[in-house]
C-alpha positions as CSV (number, residue, x, y, z in Angstrom):
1,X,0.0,0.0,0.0
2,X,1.1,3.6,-1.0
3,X,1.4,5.4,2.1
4,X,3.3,9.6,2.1
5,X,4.8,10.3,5.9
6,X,3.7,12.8,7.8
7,X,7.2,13.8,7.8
8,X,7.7,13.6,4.1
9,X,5.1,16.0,3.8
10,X,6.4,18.4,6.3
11,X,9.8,18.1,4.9
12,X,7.9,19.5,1.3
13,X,6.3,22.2,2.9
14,X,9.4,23.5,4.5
15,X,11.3,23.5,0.9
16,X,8.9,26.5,-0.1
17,X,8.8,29.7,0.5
18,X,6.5,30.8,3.1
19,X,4.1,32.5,1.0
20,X,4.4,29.7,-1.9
21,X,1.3,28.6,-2.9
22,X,1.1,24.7,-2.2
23,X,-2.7,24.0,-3.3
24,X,-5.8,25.3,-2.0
25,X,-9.5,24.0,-0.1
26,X,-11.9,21.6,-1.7
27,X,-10.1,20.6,-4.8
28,X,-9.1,16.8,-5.5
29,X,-6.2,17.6,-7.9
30,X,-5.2,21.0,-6.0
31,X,-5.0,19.7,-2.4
32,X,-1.8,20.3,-1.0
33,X,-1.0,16.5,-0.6
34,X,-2.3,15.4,-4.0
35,X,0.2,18.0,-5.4
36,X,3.1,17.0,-3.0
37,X,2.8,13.5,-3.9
38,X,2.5,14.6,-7.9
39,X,5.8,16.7,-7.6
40,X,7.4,13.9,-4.8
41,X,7.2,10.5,-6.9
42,X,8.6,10.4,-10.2
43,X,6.4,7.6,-11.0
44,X,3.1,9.3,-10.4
45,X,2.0,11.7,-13.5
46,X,-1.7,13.4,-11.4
47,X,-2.4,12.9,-7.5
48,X,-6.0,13.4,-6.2
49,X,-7.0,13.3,-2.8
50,X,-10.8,12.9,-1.6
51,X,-11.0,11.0,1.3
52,X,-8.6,8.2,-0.6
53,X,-5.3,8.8,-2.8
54,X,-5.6,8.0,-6.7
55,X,-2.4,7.9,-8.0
56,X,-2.8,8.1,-12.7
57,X,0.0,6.9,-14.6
58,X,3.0,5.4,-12.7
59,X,5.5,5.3,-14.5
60,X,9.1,3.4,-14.7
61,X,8.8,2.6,-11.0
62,X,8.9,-1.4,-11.2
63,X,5.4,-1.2,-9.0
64,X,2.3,-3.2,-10.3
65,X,-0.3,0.2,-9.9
66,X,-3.2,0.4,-12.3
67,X,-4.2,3.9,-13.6
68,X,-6.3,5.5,-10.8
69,X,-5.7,2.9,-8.5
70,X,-6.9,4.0,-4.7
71,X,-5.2,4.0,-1.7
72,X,-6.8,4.8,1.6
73,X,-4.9,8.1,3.4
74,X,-3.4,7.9,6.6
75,X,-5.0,9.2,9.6
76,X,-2.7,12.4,9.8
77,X,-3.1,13.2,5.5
78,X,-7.1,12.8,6.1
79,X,-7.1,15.1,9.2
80,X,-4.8,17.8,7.1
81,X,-8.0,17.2,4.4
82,X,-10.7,17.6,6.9
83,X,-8.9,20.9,8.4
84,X,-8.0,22.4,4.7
85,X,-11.6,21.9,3.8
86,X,-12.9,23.9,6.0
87,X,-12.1,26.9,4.3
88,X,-13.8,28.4,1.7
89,X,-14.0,26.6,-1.7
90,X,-10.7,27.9,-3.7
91,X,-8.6,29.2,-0.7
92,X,-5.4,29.3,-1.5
93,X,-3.2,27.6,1.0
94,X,0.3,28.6,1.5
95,X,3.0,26.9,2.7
96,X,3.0,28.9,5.8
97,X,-0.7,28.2,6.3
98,X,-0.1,24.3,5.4
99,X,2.6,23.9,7.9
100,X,0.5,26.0,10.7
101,X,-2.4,23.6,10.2
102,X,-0.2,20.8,10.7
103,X,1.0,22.0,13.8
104,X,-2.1,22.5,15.4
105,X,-3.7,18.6,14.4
């Protein structure tokens, strides 16, 4: 099973710039995780995240993962979902912002 760390995705968010947009609320493709994992894996063409992680088109990788194959999130990535959603549709979430809402789960 295809699982991202909590401290993998930390570790991202901290390469940024502070005020570096990272994704925004309530968008499957945009979410901050579905575009870590896109830029993170060289084998994974499009993340989404909605409650489960589809990763399209792995490529080169060695790994037997069909085209929008799901993966169920782990407990921390659908928390940082939950809280990110809360915001208004669109909202544009920083790396700053990202980082403080992971700090506060």
């Amino acid at each position: 099973m295809y699982k991202p760390t909590k401290t993998q995705f930390i570790d991202w968010l901290k390469s940024k710039r502070p005020g570096q947009h990272v994704g925004h609320s309530i968008s499957y493709y945009g979410c901050p995780i579905a575009r870590f994992i896109t830029e993170m894996q060289d084998d994974v063409h499009m993340a989404s995240v909605g409650g489960f992680l589809s990763l399209y088109e792995l490529r080169g990788s060695g790994q037997t993962i069909k085209m929008g194959q799901m993966y169920e999130l782990p407990k921390w990535a659908r928390t940082f979902v939950d809280q990110v959603d809360l915001l208004a549709s669109g909202t544009i979430i920083t790396a700053k912002r990202a980082l403080a809402v992971m700090e506060e789960m």
